[in-house]
C-alpha positions as CSV (number, residue, x, y, z in Angstrom):
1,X,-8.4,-1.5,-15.4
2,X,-7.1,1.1,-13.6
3,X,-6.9,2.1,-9.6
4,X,-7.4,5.6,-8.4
5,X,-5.1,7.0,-5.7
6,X,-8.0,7.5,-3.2
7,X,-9.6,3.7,-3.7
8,X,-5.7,2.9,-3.1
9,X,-5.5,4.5,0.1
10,X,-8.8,4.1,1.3
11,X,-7.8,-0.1,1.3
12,X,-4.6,0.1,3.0
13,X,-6.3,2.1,5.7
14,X,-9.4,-0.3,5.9
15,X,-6.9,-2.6,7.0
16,X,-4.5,-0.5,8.9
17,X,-6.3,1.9,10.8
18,X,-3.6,3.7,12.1
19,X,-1.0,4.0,9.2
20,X,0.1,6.9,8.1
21,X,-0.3,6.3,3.9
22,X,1.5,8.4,1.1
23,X,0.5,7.5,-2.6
24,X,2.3,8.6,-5.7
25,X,1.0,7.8,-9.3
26,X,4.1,6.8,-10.9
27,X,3.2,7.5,-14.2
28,X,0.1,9.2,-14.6
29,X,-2.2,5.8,-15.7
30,X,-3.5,5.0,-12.3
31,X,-1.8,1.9,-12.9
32,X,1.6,2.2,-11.3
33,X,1.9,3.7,-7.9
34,X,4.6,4.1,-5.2
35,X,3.8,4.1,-1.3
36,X,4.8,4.9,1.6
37,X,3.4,3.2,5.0
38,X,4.0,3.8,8.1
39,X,2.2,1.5,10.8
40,X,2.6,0.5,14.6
41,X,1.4,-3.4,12.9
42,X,4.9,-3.4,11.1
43,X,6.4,-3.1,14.4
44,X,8.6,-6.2,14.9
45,X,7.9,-7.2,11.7
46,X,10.4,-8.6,8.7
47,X,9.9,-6.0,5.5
48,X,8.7,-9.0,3.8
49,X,6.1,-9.4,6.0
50,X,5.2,-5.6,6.4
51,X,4.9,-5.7,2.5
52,X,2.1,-9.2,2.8
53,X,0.3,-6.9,5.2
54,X,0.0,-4.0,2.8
55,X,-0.6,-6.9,-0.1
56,X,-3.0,-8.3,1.5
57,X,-4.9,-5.2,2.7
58,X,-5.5,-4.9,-1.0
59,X,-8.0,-7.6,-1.3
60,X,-6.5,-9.4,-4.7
61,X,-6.2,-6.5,-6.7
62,X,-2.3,-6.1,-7.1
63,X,-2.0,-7.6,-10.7
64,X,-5.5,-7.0,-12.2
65,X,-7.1,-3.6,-11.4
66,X,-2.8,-2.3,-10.1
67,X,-0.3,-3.9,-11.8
68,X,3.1,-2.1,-9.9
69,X,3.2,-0.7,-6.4
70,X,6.4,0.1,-5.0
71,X,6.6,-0.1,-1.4
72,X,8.6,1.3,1.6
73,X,7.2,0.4,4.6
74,X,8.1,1.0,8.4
75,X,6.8,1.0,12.3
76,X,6.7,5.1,13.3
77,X,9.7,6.2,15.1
């Protein structure tokens, strides 16, 4: 089952109100996405752990309704 962009989004902000979020279907199936997120959360933060936060935002759907999301993440300059 696919993910559109917007649903996509819409979680990562639910769960980081103040990122700044930039999705790109990777190949047109709304089933393999790359992102970009900026966040003051990731501030301090290993990239490991910036990535759980975006994973986790996602509320169990990386793997059934999104099954690749590749992620660059970083605190705002």
């Amino acid at each position: 089952m696919a993910m559109d962009a917007g649903e996509l989004q819409n979680l990562i902000k639910e769960a980081l109100p103040d990122a700044h979020v930039e999705i790109r279907d990777l190949a047109g199936d709304g089933d393999h996405y790359a992102a970009v997120v900026i966040s003051e959360s990731f501030r301090g933060k290993s990239r490991v752990q910036q990535h759980q936060l975006v994973y986790q935002a996602l509320k169990g759907k990386m793997g059934d309704d999104l099954h690749a999301l590749a992620l660059q993440t970083s605190a705002p300059e």
